[in-house]
N, C-alpha and C positions, 0 to 999 in steps of 0.2 A: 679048430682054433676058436677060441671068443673073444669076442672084443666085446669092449667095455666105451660107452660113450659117458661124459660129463660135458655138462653146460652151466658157465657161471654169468650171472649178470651180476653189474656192478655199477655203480656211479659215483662222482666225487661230490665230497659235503664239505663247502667253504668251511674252515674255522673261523681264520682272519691271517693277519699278516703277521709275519718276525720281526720284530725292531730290535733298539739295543736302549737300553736303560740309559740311566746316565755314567754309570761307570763303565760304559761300553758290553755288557754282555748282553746273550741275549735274551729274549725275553718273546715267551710266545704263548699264543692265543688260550683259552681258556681249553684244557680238553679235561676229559671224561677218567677215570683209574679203571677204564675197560680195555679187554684185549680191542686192538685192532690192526688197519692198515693204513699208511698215513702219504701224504705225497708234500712235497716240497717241491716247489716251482720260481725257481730262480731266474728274474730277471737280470742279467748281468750286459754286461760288453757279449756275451755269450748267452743263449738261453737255455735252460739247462734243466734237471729234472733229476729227483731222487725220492725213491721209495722205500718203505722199510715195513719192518710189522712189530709189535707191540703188546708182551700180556698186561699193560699198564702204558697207555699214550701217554697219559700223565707224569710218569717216572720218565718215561719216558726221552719227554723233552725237554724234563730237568737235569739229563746226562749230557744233554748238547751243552748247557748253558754251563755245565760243572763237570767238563770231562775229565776224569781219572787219566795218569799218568799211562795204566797201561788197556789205554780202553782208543784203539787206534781209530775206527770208525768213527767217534764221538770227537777224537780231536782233528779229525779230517775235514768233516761238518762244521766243525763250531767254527775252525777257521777259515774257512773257504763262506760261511757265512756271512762272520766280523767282518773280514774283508772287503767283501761285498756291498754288505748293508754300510759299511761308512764310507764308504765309496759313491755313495748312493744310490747302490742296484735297490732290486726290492724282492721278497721270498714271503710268499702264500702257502699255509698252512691245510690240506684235507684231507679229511678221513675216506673212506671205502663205503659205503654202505650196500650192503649185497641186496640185490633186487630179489632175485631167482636162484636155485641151484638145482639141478636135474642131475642125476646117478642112473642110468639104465633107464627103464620103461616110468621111473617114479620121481615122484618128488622125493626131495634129501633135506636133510638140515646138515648145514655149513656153520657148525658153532667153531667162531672164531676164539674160544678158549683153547682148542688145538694148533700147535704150531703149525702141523703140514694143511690144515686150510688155511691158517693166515700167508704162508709161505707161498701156495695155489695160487690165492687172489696177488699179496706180492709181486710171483714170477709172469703170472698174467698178465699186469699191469705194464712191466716193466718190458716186455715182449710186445705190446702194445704202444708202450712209446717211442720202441726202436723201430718201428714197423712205420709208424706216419713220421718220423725221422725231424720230426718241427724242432726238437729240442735235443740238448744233448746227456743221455742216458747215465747220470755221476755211477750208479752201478753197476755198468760196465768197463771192463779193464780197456782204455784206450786201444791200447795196440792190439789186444786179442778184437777188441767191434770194428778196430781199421780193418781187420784181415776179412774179417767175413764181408766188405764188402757194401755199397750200397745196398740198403733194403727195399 
């Protein structure tokens, strides 16, 4: 049998914060038209936490502010956002930026222009916030993260 080992390092790079314009949408930080991975950090009545990944941040997170009728994600976000933000919680904007990546005995490149590394650091990410348990993981299905349990 072989096993295969990988190692990814990673850290989060402030953008800035989400507000909402004045005709209430919203409106957020300045980002990049590169692929990446992003995290949103919602302070609410709840503190809460959502990640995603991106071959354009950019477009990105002009689909939050402008979500299509059949784009359910986008309108799950945008309003659990709105509602929020005039509410007066508040939601911090950052990207990934990858330290390290190890593949076997060597160094690798982790070109975030492929979906299944952005999806890697993603599901990593996301596996990690369920693990220190501080916030509450919006990418996971409620009742399927109640079942599994304290982490």
């Amino acid at each position: 049998m072989v096993s295969e080992t990988v190692e990814v390092a990673f850290r989060w790079r402030l953008l800035g914060e989400v507000t909402l314009d004045g005709l209430g949408k919203l409106l957020f930080p300045q980002a990049s038209a590169a692929p990446g991975v992003y995290r949103l950090e919602v302070d609410d009545d709840q503190a809460s936490v959502y990640f995603g990944e991106a071959t354009d941040l950019h477009q990105r997170f002009g689909r939050y502010r402008n979500a299509g009728r059949r784009q359910p994600t986008n309108i799950r976000i945008q309003e659990l956002l709105c509602r929020m933000l005039s509410d007066g919680g508040r939601c911090q904007v950052s990207v990934a930026e990858i330290l390290t990546f190890q593949a076997g005995r060597s160094g690798a490149c982790l070109d975030l222009r492929l979906k299944a590394a952005r999806v890697l650091v993603e599901s990593a990410a996301i596996v990690l916030a369920r693990n220190e348990g501080i916030r509450l993981v919006l990418n996971l299905d409620p009742a399927f993260d109640g079942s599994l349990g304290s982490p």
